[in-house]
C-alpha positions as CSV (number, residue, x, y, z in Angstrom):
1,X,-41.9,-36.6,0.0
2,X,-42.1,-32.8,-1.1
3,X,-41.6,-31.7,2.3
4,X,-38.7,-33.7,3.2
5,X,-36.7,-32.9,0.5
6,X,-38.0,-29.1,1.2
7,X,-37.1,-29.1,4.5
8,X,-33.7,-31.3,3.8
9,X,-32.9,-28.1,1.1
10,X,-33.9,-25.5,3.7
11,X,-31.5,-27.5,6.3
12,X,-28.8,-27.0,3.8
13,X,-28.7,-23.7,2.8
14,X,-29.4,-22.7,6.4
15,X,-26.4,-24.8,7.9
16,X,-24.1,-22.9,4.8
17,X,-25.2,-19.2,5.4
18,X,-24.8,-19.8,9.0
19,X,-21.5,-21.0,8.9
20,X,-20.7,-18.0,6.1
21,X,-22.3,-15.4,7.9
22,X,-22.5,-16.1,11.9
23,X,-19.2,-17.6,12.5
24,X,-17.7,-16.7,16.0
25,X,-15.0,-14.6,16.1
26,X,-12.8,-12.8,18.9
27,X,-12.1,-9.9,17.7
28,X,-12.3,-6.9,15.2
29,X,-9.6,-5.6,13.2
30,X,-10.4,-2.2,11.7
31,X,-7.9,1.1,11.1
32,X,-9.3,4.7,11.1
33,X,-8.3,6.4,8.0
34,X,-11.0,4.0,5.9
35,X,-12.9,6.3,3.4
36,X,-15.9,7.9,4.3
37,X,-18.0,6.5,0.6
38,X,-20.4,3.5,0.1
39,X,-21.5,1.1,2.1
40,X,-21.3,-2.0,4.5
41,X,-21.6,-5.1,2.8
42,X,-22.7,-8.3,3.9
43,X,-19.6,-10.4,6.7
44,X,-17.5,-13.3,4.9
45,X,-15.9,-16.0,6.7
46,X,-13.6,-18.9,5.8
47,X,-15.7,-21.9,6.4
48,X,-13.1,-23.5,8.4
49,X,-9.8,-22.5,9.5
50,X,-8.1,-19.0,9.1
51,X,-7.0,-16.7,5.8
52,X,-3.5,-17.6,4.4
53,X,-3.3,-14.7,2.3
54,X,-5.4,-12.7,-0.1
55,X,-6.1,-11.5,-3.6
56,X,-7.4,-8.1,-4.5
57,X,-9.7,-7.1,-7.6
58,X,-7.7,-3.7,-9.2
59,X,-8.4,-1.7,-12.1
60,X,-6.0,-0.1,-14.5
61,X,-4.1,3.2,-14.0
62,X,-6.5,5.2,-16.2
63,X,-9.4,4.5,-14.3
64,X,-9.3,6.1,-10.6
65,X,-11.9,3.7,-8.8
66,X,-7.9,1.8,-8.5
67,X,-9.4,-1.0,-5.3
68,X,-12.4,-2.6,-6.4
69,X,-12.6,-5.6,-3.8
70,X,-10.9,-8.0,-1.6
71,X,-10.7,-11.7,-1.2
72,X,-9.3,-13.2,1.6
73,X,-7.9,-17.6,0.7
74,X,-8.6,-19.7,3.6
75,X,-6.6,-22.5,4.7
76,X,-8.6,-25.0,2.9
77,X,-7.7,-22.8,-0.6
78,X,-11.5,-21.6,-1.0
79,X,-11.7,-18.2,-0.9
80,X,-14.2,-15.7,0.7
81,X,-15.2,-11.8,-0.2
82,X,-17.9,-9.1,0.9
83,X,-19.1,-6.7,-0.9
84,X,-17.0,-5.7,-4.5
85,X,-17.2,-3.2,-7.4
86,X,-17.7,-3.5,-10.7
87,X,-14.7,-3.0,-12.1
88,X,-10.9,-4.5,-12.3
89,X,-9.8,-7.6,-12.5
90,X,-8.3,-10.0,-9.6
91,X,-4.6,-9.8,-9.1
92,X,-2.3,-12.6,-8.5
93,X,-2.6,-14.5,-4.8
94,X,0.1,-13.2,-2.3
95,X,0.5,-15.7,0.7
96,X,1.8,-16.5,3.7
97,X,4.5,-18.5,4.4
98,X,3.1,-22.0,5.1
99,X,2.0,-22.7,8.4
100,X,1.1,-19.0,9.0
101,X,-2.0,-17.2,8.6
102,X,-2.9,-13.3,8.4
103,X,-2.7,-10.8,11.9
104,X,-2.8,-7.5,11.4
105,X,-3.0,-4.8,8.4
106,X,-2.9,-1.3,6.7
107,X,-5.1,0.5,4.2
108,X,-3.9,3.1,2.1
109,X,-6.2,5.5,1.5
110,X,-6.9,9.0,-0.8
111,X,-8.3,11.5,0.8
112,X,-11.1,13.3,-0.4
113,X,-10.4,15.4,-3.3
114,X,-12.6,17.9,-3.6
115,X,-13.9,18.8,-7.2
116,X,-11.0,16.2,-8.3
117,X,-11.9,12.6,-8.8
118,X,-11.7,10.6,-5.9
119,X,-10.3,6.9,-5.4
120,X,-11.2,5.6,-2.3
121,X,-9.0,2.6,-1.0
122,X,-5.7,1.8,-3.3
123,X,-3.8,-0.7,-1.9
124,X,-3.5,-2.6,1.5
125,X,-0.1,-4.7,3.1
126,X,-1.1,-7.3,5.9
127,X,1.2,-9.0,8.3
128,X,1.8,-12.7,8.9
129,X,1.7,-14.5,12.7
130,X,5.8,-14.9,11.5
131,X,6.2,-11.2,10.9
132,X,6.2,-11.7,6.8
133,X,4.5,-8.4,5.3
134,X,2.8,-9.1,2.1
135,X,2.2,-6.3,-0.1
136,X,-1.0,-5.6,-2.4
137,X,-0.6,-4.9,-6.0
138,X,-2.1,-1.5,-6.6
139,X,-2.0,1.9,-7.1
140,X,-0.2,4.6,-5.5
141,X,-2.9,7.6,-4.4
142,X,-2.9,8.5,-0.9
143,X,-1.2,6.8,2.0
144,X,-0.6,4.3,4.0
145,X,-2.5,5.0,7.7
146,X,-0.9,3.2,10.8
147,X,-1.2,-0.7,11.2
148,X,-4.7,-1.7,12.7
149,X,-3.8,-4.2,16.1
150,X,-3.0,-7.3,15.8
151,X,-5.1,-10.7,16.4
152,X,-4.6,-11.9,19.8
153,X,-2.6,-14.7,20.5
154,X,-4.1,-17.8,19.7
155,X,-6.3,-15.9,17.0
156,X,-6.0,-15.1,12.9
157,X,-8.0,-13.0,10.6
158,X,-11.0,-15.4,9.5
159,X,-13.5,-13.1,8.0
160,X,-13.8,-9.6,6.5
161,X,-16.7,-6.9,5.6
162,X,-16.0,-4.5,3.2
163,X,-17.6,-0.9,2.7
164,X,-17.7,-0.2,-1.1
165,X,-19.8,2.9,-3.1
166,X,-22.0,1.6,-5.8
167,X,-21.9,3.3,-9.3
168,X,-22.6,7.1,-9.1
169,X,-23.1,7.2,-12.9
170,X,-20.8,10.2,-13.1
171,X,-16.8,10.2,-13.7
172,X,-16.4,10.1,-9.9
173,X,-16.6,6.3,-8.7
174,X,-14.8,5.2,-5.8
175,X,-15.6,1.9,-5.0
176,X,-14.0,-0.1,-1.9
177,X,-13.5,2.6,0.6
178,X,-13.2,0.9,4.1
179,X,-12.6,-2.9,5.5
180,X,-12.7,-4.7,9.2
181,X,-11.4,-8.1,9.3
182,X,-12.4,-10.4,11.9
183,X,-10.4,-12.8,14.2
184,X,-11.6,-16.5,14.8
185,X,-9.6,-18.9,17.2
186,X,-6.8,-20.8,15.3
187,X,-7.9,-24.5,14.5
């Protein structure tokens, strides 16, 4: 009886981080101006379906880490991230028009400062399979670099995988520096 309900637990969780991990995708979205701090976190897929907009985790002006992580909400309304920082708080959900989903997007981006305090990512703008651009809501450092492509036809952003610096514990955090979204067949 132990084993069964062992191996019927193991099944589970297997069957979940498979689907959240190792889903399929077509392609790989990424632009080159992405920061050069942190990390690769772990891949995050919706579990079904395609992203319908997205939500990101900002902090306030007076603290220059600015983009702290991104979630992207799946058609189902569940939501999937990588990895985050520490600080912020998430920002309201922007979305698509309804039936569209997510294609293509742009990262703005401080360069590095030198002996001032860096930031990292600020804000990021996506486009819709309708042409809608949805905006991020946060902060102004850096620019915007060019738009990465687009999903091919048939295809939507599904997943993402974030590159974000852990705590330096010094006054010059950055956290999320870099993203790549990934593109899964429409369903």
């Amino acid at each position: 009886m132990v084993f069964s309900i062992s191996a019927t637990i193991f099944l589970t969780l297997f069957c979940y981080l498979w689907n959240a991990e190792a889903r399929s995708y077509e392609s790989i979205l990424a632009v080159q101006n992405g920061g050069p701090w942190g990390h690769w976190g772990k891949k995050a897929f919706c579990a079904q379906g395609s992203a319908i907009g997205f939500a990101l985790k900002v902090t306030p002006a007076e603290d220059d880490t600015s983009l702290n992580g991104i979630r992207l909400i799946c058609k189902d309304n569940s939501f999937v991230s990588s990895a985050f920082g520490q600080w912020g708080a998430w920002t309201e959900i922007h979305y698509c028009p309804k039936p569209y989903k997510l294609v293509s997007f742009a990262l703005r981006i401080e360069i590095p400062q030198g002996l001032g305090d860096d930031t990292g990512a600020n804000n990021i703008y996506f486009i819709c399979n309708d042409g809608t651009m949805l905006r991020g809501n946060s902060h102004r450092w850096g620019h915007f670099g060019p738009w990465s492509p687009f999903c091919n036809s048939g295809t939507s952003i599904c997943g993402l995988q974030t590159k974000v610096e852990v705590p330096q514990g010094i006054d010059d955090d950055t956290a999320l520096n870099d993203v790549k979204f990934f593109c899964c067949l429409d369903e």
